[in-house]
KOLLUMLUM-395352 format. One line per field, with one value per residue: y, z, x of N, C-alpha, C, O in turn; residue in one letter. Coordinates in pm, whole numbers, plus 50000, padded with zeros to 5 digits. Layout:
N
n.v	[Y_...] .
n.w	[Z_...] .
n.u	[X_...] .
ca.v	[Y_...] .
ca.w	[Z_...] .
ca.u	[X_...] .
c.v	[Y_...] .
c.w	[Z_...] .
c.u	[X_...] .
o.v	[Y_...] .
o.w	[Z_...] .
o.u	[X_...] .
residuo	[A_...] .
END
This chain:
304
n.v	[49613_49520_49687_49892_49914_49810_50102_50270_50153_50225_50489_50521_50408_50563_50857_50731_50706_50999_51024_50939_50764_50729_50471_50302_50125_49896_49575_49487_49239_49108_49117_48986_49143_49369_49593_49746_50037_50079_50019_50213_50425_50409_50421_50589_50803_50885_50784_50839_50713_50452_50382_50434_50179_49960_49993_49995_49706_49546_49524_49567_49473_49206_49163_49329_49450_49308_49204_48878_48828_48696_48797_48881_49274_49545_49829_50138_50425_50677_50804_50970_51144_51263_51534_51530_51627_51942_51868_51892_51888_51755_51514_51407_51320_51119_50956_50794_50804_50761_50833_51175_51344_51333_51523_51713_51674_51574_51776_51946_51812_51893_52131_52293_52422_52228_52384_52489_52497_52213_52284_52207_51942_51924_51725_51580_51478_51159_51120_50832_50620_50489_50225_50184_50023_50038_50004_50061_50271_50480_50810_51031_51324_51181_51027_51202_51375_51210_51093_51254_51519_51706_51809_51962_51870_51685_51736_51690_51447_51313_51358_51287_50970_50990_50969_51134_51258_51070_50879_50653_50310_49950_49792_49932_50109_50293_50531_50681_50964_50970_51161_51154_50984_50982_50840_50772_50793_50501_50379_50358_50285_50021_49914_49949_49697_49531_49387_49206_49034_48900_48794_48569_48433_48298_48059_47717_47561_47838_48045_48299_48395_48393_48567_48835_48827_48917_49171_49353_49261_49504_49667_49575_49571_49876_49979_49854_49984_50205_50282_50186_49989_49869_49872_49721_49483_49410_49404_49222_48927_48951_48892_48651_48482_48463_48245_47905_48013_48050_47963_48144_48376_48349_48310_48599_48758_48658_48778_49057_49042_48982_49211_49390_49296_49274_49554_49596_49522_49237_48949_48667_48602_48757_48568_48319_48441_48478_48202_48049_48162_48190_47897_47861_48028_47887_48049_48252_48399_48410_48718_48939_49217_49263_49239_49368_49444_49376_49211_49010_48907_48835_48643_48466_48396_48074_47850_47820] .
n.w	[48520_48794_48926_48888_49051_49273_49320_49332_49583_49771_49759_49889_50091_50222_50217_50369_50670_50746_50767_51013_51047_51174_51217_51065_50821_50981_51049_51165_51286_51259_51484_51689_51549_51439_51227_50898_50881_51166_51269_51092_51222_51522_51430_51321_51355_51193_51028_50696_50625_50579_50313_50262_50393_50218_49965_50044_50120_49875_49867_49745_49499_49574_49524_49748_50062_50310_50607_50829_51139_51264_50986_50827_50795_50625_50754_50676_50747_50868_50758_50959_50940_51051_50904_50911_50815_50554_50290_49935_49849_49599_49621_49871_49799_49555_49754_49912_49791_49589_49340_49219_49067_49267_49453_49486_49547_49778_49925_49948_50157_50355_50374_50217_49985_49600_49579_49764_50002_50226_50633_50800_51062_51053_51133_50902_50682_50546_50293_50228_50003_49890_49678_49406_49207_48881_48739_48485_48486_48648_48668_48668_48775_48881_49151_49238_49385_49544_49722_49761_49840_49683_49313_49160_49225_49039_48844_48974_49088_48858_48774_48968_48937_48658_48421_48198_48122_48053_47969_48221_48258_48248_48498_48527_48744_49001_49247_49502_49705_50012_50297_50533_50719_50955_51325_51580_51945_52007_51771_51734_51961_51870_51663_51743_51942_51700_51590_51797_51817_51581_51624_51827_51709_51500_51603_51610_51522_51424_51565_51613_51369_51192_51358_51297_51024_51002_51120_50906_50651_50586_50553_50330_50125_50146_49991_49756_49720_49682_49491_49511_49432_49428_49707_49807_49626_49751_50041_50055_49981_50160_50342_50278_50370_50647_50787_50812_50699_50743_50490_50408_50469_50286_50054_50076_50041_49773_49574_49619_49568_49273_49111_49202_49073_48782_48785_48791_48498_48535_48431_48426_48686_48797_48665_48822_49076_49098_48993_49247_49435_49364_49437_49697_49789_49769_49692_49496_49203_48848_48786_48565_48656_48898_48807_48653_48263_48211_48463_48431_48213_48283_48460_48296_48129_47973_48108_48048] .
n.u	[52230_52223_52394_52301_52063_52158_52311_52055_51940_52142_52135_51851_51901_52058_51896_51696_51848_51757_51539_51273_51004_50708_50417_50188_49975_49717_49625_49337_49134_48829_48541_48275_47963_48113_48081_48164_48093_48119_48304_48502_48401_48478_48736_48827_48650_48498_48199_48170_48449_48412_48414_48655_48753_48613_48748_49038_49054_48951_48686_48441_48533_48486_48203_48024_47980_47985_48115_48297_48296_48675_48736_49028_49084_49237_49369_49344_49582_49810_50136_50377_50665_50961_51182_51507_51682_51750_51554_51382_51057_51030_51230_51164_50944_50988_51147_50940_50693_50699_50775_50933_50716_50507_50494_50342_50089_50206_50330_50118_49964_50070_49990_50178_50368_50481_50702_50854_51058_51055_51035_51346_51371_51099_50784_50641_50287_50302_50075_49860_49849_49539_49456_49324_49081_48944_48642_48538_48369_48405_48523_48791_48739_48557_48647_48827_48646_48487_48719_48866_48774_48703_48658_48832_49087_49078_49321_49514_49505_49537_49781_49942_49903_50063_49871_49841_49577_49445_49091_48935_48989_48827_49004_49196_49402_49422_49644_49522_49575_49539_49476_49243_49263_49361_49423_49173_49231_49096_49141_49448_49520_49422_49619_49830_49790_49734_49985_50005_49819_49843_50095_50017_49844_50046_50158_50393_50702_50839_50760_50874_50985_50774_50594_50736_50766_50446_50433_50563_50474_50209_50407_50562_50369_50245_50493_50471_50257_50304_50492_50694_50948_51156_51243_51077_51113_51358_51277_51031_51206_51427_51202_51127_51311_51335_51271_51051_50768_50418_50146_49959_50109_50327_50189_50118_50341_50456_50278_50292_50530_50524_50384_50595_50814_50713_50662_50910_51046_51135_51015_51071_51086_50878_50714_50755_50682_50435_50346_50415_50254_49992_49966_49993_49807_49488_49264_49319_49298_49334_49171_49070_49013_49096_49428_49613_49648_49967_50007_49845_49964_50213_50143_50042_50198_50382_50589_50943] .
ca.v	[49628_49466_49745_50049_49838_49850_50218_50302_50102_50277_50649_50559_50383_50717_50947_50646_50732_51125_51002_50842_50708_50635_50432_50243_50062_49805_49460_49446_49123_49103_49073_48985_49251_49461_49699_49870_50195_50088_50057_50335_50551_50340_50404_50704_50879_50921_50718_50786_50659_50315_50385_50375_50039_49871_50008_49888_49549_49543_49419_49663_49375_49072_49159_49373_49485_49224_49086_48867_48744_48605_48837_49032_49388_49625_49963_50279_50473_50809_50784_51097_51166_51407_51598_51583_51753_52000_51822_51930_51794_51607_51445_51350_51243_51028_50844_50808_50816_50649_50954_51335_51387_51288_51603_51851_51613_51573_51966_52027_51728_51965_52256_52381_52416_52172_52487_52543_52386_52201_52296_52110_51866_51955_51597_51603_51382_51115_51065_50727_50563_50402_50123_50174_49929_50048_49907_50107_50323_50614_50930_51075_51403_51182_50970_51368_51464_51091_51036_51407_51603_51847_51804_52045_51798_51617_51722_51612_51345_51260_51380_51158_50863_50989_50957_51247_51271_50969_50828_50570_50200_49857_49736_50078_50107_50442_50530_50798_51012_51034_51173_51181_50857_51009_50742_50802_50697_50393_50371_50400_50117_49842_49903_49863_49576_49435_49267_49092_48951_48847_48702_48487_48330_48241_47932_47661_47628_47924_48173_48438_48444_48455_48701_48963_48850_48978_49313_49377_49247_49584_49745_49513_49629_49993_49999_49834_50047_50333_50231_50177_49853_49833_49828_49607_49316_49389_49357_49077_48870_48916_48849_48473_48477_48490_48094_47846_48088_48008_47963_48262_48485_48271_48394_48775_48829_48700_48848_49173_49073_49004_49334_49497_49197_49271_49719_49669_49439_49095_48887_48581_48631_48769_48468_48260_48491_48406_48100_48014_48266_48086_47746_47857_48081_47855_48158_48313_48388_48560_48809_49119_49356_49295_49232_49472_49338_49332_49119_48913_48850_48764_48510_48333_48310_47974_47866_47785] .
ca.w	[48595_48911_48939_48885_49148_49357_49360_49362_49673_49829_49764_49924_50189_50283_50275_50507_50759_50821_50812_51097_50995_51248_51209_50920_50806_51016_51051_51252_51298_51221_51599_51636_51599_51400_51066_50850_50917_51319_51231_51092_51285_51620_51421_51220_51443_51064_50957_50592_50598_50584_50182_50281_50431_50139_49894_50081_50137_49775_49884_49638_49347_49518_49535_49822_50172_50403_50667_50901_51243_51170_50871_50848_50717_50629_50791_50606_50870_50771_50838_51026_50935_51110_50848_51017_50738_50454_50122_49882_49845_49503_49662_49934_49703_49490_49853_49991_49757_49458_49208_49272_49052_49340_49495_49444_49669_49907_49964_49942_50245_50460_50350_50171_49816_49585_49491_49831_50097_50362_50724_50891_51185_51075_51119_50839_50686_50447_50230_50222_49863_49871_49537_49341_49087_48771_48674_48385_48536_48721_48600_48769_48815_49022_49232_49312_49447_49636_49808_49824_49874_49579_49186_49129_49237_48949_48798_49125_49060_48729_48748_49066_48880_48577_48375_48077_48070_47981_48057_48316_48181_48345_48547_48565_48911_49017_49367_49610_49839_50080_50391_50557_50787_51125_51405_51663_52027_51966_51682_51801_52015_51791_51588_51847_51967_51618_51572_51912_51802_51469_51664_51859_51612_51429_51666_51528_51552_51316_51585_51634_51206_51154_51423_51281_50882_51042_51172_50806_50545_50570_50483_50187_50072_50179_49932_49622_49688_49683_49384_49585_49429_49449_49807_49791_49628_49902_50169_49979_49936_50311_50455_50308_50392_50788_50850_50784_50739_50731_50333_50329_50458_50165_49947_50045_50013_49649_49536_49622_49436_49164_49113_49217_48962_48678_48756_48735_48427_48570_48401_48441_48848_48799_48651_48955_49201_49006_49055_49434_49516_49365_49466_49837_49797_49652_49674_49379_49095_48765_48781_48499_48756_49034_48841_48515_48190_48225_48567_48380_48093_48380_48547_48230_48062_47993_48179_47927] .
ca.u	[52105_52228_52483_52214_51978_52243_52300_51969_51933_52203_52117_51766_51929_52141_51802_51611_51894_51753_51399_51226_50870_50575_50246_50133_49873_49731_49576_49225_49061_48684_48476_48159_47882_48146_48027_48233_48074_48084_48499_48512_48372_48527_48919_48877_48608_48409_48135_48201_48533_48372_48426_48827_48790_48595_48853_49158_49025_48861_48501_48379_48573_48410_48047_47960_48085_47951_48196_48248_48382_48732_48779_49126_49122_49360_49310_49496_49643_49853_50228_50449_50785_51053_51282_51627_51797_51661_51562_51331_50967_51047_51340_51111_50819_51075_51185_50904_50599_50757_50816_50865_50594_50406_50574_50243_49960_50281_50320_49948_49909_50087_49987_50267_50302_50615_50864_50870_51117_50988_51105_51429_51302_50951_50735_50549_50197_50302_49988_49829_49799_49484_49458_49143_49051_48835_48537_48550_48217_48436_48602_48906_48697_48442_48725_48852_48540_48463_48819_48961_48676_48746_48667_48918_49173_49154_49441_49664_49509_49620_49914_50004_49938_50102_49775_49856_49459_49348_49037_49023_48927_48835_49083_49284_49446_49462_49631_49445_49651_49406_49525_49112_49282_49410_49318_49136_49287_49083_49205_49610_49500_49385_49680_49941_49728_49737_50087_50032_49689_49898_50207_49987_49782_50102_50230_50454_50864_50902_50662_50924_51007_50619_50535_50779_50696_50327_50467_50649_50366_50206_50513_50546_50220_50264_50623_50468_50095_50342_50529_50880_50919_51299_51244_50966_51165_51417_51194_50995_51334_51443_51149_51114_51456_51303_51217_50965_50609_50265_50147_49892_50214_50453_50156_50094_50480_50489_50164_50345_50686_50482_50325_50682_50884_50695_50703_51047_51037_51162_50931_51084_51116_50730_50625_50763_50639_50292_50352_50409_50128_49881_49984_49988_49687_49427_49178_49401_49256_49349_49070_49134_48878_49220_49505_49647_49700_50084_50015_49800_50050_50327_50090_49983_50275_50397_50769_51060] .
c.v	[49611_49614_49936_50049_49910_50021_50293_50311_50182_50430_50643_50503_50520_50828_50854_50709_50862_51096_50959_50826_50666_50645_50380_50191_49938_49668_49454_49325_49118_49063_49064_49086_49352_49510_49749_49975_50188_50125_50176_50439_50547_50387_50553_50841_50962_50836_50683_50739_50503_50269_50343_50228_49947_49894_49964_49749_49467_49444_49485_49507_49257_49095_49193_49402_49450_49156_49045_48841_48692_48687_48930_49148_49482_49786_50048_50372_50582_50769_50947_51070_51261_51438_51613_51673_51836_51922_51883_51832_51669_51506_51331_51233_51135_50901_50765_50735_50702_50754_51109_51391_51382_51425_51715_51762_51634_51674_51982_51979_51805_52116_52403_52395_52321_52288_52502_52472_52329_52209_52152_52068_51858_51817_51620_51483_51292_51104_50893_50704_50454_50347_50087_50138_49955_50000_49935_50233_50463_50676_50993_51208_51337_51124_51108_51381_51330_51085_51186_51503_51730_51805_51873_51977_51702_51590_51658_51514_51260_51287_51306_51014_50841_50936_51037_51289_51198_50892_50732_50430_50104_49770_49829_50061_50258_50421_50689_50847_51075_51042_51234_51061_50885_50921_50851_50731_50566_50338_50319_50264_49992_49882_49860_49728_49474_49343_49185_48994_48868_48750_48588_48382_48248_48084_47857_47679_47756_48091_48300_48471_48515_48572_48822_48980_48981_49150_49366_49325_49441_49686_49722_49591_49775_50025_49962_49897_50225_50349_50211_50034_49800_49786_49681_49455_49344_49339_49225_48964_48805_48840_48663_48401_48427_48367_48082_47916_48018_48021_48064_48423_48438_48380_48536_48809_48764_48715_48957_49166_49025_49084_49379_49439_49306_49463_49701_49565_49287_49008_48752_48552_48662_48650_48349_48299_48467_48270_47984_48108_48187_47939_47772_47937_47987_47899_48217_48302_48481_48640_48944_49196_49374_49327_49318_49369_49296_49207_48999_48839_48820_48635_48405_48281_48175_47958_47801_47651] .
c.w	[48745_48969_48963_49014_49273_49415_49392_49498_49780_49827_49839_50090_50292_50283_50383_50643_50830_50807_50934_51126_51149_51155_51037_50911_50886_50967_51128_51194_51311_51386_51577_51681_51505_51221_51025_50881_51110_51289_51281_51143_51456_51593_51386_51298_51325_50986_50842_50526_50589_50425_50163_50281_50319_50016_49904_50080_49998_49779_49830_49484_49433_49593_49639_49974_50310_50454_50790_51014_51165_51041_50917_50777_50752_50633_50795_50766_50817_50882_50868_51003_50920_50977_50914_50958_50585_50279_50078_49887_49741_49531_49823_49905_49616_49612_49877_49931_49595_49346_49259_49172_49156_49450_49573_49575_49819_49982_50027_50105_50345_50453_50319_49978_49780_49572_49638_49946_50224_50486_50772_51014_51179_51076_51003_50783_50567_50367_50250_50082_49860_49704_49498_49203_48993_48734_48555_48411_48607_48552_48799_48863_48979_49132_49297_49417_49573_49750_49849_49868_49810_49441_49100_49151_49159_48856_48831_49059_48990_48732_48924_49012_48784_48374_48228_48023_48042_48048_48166_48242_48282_48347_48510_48697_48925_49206_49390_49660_49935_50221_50542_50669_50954_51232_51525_51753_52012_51870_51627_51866_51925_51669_51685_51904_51810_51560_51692_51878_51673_51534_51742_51807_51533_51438_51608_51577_51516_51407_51539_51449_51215_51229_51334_51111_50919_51043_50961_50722_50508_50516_50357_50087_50041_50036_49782_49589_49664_49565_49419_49561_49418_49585_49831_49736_49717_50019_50141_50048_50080_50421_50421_50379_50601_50833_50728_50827_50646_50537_50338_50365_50307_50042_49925_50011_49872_49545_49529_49505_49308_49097_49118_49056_48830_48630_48700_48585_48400_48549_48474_48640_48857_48781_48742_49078_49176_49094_49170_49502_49497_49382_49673_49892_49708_49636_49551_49255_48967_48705_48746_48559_48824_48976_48685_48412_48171_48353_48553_48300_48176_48425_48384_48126_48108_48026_48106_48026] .
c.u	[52129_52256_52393_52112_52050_52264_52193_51895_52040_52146_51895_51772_51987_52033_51693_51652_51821_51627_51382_51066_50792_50461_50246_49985_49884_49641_49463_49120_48909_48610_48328_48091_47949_48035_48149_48194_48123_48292_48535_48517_48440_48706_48985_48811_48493_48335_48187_48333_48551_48417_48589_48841_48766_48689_48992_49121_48957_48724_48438_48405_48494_48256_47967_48056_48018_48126_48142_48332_48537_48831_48924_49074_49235_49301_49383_49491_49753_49979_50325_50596_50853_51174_51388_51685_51729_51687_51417_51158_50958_51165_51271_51003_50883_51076_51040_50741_50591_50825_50810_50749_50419_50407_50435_50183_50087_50272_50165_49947_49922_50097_50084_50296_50495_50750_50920_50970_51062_51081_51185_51347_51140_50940_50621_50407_50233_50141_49969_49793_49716_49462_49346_49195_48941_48786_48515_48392_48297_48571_48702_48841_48636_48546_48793_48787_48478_48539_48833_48863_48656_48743_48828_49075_49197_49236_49551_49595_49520_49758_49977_50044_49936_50021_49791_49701_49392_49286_49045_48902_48934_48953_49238_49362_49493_49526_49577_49535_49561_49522_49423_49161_49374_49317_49315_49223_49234_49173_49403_49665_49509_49512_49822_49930_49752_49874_50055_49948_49759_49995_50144_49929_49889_50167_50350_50590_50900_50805_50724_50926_50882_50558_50632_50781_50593_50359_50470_50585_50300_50276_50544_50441_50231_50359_50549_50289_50171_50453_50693_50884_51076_51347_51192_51016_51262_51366_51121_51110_51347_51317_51087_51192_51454_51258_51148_50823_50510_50194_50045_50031_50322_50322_50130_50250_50485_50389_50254_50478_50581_50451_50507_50789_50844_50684_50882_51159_51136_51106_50958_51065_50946_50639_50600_50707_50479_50239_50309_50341_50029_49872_49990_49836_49547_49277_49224_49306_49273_49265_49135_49089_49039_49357_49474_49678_49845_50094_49946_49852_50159_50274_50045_50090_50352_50568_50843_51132] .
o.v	[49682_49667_50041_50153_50009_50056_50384_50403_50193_50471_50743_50532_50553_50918_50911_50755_50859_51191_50932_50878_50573_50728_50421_50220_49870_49663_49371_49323_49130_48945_49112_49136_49438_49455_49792_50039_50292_50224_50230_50531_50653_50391_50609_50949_51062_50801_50574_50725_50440_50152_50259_50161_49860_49788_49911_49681_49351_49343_49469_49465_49195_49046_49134_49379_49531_49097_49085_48830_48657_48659_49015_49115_49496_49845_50063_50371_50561_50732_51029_50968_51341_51349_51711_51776_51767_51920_51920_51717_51554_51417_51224_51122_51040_50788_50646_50645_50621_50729_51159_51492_51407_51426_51773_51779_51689_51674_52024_52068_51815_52195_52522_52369_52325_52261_52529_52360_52401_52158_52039_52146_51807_51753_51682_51380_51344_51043_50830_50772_50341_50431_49991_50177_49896_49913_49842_50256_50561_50643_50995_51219_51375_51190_51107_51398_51366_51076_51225_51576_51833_51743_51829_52030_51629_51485_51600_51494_51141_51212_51303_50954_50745_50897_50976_51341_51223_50832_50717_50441_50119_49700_49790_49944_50317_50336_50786_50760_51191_50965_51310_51034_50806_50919_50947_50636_50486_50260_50270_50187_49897_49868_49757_49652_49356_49240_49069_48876_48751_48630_48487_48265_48137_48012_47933_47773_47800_48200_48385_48571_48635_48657_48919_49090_49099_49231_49409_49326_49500_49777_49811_49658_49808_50103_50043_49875_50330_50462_50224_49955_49680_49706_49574_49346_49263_49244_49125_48923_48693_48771_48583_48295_48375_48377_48144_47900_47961_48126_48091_48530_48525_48479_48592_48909_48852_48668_48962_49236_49104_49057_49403_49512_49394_49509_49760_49547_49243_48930_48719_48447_48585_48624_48288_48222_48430_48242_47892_48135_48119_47871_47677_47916_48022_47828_48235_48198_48600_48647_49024_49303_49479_49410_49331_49254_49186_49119_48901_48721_48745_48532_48284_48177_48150_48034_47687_47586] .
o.w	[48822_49044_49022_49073_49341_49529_49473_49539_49892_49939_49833_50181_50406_50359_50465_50722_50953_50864_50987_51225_51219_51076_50932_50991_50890_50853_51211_51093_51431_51409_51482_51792_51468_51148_51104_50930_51169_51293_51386_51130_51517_51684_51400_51310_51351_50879_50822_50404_50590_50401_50087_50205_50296_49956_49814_50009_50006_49721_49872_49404_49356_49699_49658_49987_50401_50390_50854_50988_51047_51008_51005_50680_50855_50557_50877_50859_50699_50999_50775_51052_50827_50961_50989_51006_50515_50196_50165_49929_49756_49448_49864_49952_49606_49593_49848_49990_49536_49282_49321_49211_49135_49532_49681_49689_49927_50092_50135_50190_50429_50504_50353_49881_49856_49558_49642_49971_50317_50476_50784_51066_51264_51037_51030_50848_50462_50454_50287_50039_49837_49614_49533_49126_49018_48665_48489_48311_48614_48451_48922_48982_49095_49234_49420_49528_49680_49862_49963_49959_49859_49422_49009_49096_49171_48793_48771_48946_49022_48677_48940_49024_48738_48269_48137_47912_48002_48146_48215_48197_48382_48257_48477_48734_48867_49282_49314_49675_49941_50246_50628_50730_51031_51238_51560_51712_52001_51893_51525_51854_51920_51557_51684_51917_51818_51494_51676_51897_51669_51506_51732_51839_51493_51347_51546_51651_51575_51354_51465_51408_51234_51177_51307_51057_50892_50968_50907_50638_50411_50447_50273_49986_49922_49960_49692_49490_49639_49564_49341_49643_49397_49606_49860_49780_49806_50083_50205_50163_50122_50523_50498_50436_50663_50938_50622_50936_50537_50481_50218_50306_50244_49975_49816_49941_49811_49433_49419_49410_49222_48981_49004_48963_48787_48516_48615_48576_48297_48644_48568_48679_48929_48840_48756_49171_49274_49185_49182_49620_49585_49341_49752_49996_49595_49589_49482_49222_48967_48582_48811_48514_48807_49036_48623_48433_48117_48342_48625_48289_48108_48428_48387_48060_48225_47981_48093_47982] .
o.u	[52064_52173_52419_52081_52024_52236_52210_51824_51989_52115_51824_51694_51954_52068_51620_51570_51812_51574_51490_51014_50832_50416_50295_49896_49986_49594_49501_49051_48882_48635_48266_48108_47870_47952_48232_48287_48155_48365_48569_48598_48455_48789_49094_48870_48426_48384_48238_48342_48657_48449_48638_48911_48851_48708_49057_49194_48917_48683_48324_48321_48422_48216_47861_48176_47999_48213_48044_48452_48540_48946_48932_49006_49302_49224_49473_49411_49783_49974_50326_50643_50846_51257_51388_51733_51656_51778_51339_51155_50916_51184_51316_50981_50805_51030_51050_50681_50519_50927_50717_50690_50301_50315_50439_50226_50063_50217_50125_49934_49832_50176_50083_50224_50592_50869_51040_50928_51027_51192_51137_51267_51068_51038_50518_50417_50194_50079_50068_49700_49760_49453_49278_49283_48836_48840_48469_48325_48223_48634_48693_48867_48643_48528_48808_48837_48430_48488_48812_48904_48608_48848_48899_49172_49296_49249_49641_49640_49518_49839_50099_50151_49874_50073_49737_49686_49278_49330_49157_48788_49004_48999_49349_49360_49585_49480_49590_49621_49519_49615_49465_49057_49428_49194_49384_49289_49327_49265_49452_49760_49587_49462_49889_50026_49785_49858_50091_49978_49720_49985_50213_49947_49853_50207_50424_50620_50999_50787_50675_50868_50864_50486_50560_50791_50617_50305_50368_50676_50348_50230_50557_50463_50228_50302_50569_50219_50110_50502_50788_50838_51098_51439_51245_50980_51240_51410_51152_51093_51315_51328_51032_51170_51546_51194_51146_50768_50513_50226_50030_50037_50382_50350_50119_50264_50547_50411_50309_50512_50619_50483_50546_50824_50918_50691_50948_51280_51186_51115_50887_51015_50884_50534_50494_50683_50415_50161_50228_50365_49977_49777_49991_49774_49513_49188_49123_49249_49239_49267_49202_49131_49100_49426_49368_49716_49862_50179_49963_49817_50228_50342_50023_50087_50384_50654_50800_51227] .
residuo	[X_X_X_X_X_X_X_X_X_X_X_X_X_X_X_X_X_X_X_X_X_X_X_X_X_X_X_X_X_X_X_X_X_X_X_X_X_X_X_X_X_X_X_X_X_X_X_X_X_X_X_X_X_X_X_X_X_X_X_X_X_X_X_X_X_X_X_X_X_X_X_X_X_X_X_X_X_X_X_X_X_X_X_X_X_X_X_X_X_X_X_X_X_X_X_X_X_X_X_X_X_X_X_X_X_X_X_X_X_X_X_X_X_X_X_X_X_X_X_X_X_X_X_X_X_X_X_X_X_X_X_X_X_X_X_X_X_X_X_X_X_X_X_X_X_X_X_X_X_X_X_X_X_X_X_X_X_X_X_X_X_X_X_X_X_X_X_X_X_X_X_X_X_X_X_X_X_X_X_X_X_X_X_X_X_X_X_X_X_X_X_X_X_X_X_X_X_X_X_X_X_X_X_X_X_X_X_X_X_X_X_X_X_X_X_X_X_X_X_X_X_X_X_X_X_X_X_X_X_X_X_X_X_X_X_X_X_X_X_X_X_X_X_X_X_X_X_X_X_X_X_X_X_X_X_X_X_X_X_X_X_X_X_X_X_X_X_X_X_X_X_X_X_X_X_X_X_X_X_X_X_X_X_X_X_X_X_X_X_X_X_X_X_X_X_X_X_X_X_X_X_X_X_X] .
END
């Protein structure tokens, strides 16, 4: 296993090299007076992309989409990356997306189709995988026609997240490739602005670790919302590895290896990452609406 890890890790290390990725998802800090729709329409330059925000931040799972002052959210943001050298779209969609079956929405994003090669040096639109949680009340048709703006897309959209047709049940997790998230210059702003507003709040001996955890959480997130979870305990790993950090950063980094642990069936390593999430988070809770029943059967099993 180590040994397959290993190579795996290497052959995605050697297509990283001819990439070069801008923009992610960021961090904006709750002001007073703000709205989600005011956001929205302040980042994205689109009212109804207010529906994005309560889906990333899941204030849809705890009972409404009131915030306040104070509050973080996480604000999807579409990432650009230059082709240096010619690879295929499922070779891209594999790196990048998590699977080349993801290959088809990839193509489509930039208006090209998967058989087709995408241009050398072109910069092209990664998709954004927003992480929708089933109440057991939606159909894939309607999540088509909500996020993408097309019924007819609900095939992509099964067949992204490897669905074979079957309905969708509570506490499903489907991802979106919504790519409706181009910022506005505002927008451009408060995201460049947002590691500084993060590095300052962090204080303590350990600032510089914690300021650049801050930067590199998102990415965490980003890798195991995109099912790159080989990375994801890489990056995980290293970045505890980065000092003495703040216990809601100790707990978003093994929240994430938990989720990535138990994709790549590490139970035992899942059940620890369990663990020291909810002992540093003591918001945590094992709520079946958030977490799957495999992530539920990692966190409750008992430790030998």
């Amino acid at each position: 296993m180590r040994q397959s890890s290993s190579l795996l890790a290497c052959g995605f290390a050697a297509l990283l090299g001819l990439l070069s990725p801008s923009a992610e998802a960021f961090t904006y800090i709750v002001q007073p007076g703000d709205t989600l729709a005011g956001i929205a329409e302040r980042f994205y330059g689109k009212l109804q992309n207010e529906k994005l925000l309560v889906v990333a931040n899941s204030l849809d799972a705890k009972g409404g989409t009131k915030i306040v002052p104070g509050m973080r959210l996480e604000v999807p943001a579409l990432t650009y990356v230059r082709i240096d050298k010619g690879y295929t779209w499922q070779e891209l969609a594999t790196r990048l997306l998590g699977g080349e079956h993801r290959s088809y929405a990839f193509a489509e994003a930039n208006g090209s189709s998967a058989w087709l090669a995408p241009p050398t040096d072109a910069e092209v639109i990664v998709p954004y995988s927003l992480r929708f949680v089933a109440t057991g009340e939606e159909t894939v048709v309607g999540l088509a026609y909500r996020f993408l703006g097309d019924r007819s897309k609900a095939w992509m959209l099964d067949q992204y997240n490897q669905r074979q047709g079957k309905p969708l049940e509570r506490g499903d997790i489907i991802l979106l490739p919504v790519v409706d998230v181009e910022l506005t210059e505002a927008g451009k702003q408060a995201a460049l602005e947002s590691t500084l507003l993060i590095g300052k709040q962090a204080g303590g001996a350990d600032r510089a670790a914690q300021a650049r955890v801050a930067t590199e959480l998102p990415k965490l997130d980003a890798d195991v919302r995109s099912g790159r979870y080989v990375e994801a305990v890489t990056r995980g790993v290293r970045l505890q590895a980065e000092g003495e950090l703040s216990k809601p950063q100790r707990a978003a980094i093994n929240r994430q290896l938990l989720e990535a642990y138990v994709a790549l069936e590490h139970l035992a390593l899942a059940a620890e990452a369990c663990r020291l999430w909810r002992k540093d988070d003591e918001t945590a809770r094992l709520d079946p609406v958030q977490l799957s029943p495999k992530l539920m059967h990692a966190c409750e099993k008992p430790k030998k």
